[in-house]
N, C-alpha and C positions, 0 to 999 in steps of 0.2 A: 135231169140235166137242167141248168139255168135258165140259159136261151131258149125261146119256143121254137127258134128254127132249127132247134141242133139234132142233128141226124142220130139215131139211133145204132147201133152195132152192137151187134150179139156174139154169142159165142159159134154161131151156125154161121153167118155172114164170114165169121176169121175163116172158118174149116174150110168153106166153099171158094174163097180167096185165095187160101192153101192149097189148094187140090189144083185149082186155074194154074198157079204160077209153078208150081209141079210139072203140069203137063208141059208149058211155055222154058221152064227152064229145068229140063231133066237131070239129070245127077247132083244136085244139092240135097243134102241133109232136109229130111221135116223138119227138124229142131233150128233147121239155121231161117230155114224159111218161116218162123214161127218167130224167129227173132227179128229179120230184116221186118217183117211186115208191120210188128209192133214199133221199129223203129221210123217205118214211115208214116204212120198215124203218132207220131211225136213222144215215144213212150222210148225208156231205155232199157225196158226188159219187156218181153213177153207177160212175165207174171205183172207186171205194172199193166198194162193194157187190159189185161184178165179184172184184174182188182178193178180200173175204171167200168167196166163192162158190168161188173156185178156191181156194183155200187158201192165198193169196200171204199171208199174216197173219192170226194166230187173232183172230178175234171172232166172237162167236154174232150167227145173224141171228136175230130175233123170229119165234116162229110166225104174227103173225101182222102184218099193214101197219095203221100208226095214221092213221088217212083223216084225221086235222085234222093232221098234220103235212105226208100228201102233197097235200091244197088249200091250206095255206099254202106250199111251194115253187110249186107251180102256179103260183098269183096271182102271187107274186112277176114267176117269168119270165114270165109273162104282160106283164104291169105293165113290165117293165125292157123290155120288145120296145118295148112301144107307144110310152113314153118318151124 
């Protein structure tokens, strides 16, 4: 990463963050929750976040997940399931 303050995120950091928001918000999809969270660390897929995290393309990931970005992807896929 560029910056020397830029926070690290792993692929263990994603799961353990999945698992939390799992327990906190029961009946969603892994795969949706796999999307909202890439969405809250500023990414528009899952696989985009993966690819920053391995280093397939420099972009710094946020220290830290913006929670009204990752409930607005939620709803969404929420909302486009039901639909």
């Amino acid at each position: 990463m560029a910056s020397s303050q830029a926070t690290t995120v792993t692929r263990d950091d994603v799961k353990e963050l999945k698992a939390t928001m799992r327990a906190l918000l029961p009946g969603n999809r892994s795969g949706h929750l796999y999307e909202a969270i890439a969405a809250g660390f500023g990414f528009g897929t899952y696989a985009g976040l993966l690819a920053a995290i391995d280093g397939r393309f420099e972009r710094e990931i946020p220290p830290a997940m913006d929670m009204a970005k990752f409930e607005a992807r939620l709803l969404a896929l929420s909302q486009r399931e039901q639909g």
